[in-house]
C-alpha positions as CSV (number, residue, x, y, z in Angstrom):
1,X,108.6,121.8,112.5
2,X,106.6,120.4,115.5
3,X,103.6,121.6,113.2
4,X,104.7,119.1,110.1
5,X,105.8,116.2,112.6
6,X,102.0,116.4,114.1
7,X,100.8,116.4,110.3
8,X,102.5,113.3,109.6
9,X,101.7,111.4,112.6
10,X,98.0,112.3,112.0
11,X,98.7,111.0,108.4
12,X,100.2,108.2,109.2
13,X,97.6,107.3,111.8
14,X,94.6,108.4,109.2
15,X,96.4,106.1,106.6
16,X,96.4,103.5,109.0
17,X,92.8,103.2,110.2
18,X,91.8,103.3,106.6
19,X,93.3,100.6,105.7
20,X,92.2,98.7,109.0
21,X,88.2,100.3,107.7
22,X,89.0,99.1,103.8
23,X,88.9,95.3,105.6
24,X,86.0,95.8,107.3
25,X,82.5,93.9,105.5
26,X,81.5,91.1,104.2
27,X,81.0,91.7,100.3
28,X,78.6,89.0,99.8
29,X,76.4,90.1,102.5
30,X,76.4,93.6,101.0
31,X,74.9,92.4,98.1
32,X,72.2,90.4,99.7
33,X,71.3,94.3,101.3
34,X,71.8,96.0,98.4
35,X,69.3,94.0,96.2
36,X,66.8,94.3,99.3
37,X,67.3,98.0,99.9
38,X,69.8,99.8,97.4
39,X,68.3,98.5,94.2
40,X,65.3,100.2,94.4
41,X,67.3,103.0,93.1
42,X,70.8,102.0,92.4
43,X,71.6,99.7,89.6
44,X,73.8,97.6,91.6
45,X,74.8,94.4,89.8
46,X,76.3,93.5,86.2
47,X,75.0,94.7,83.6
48,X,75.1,98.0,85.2
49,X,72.8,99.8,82.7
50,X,70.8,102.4,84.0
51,X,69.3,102.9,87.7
52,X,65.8,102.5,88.6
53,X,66.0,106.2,89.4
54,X,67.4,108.4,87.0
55,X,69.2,110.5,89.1
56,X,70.7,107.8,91.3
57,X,74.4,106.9,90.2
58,X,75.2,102.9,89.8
59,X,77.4,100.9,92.5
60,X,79.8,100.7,89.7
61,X,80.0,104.4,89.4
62,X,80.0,105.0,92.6
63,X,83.4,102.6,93.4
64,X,85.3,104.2,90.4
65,X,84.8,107.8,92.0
66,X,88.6,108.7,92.1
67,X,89.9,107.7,96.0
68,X,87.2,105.9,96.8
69,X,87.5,103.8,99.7
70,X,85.2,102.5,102.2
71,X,85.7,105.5,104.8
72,X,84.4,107.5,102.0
73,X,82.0,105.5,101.6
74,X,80.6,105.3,105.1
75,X,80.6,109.0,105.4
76,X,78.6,109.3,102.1
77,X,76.1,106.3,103.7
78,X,75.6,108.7,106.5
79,X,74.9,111.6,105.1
80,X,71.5,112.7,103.7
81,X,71.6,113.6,99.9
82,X,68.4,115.4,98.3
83,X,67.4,112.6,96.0
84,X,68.8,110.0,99.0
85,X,65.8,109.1,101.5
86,X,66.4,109.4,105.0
87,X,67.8,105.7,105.2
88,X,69.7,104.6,108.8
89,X,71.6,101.5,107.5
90,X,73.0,99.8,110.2
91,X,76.8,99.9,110.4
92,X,77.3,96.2,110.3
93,X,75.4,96.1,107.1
94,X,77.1,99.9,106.1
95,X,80.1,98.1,106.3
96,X,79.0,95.2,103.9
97,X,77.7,97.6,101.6
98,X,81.1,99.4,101.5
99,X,82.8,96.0,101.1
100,X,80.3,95.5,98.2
101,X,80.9,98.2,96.0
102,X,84.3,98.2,96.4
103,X,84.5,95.0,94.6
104,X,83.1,96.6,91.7
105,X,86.0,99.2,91.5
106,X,88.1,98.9,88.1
């Protein structure tokens, strides 16, 4: 029993924080990265179309992973990928990014 109670709290407190971390960004100004950094690779804008990179999946792809949110999000902007270079975004604009392709969810 104390088992499930410490599961729920932890849920409830998980839940919580990302919902606080969904709030977090400025959408606009994760745009204004994106086209300077992301688009390079990422087709990131409407018309989606294909990306630069063959292998790199659009913004709009990327938001309608199912249970995407923008702690998902920052994790996969912090880890390294094979195709991914080593990029350090900052986490101001991490968070703007996040906020960003969020919007493009459907």
């Amino acid at each position: 029993m104390r088992v499930l109670i410490r599961l729920l709290v932890g849920g409830l407190w998980l839940g919580r924080f990302a919902a606080l971390a969904q709030d977090v960004g400025d959408p606009a100004a994760g745009y204004d990265y994106a086209r300077e950094v992301c688009a390079q690779c990422h087709a990131i804008e409407a018309p989606f179309g294909e990306s630069p990179h063959p292998d790199a999946p659009t913004f709009q792809t990327i938001a309608n992973v199912p249970g995407m949110t923008a702690t998902a999000l920052f994790v996969v902007l912090r880890t390294p990928h094979r195709q991914m270079p080593d990029l350090i975004i900052p986490s101001e604009d991490m968070h703007d990014v996040a906020a960003y392709i969020l919007t493009l969810k459907e």
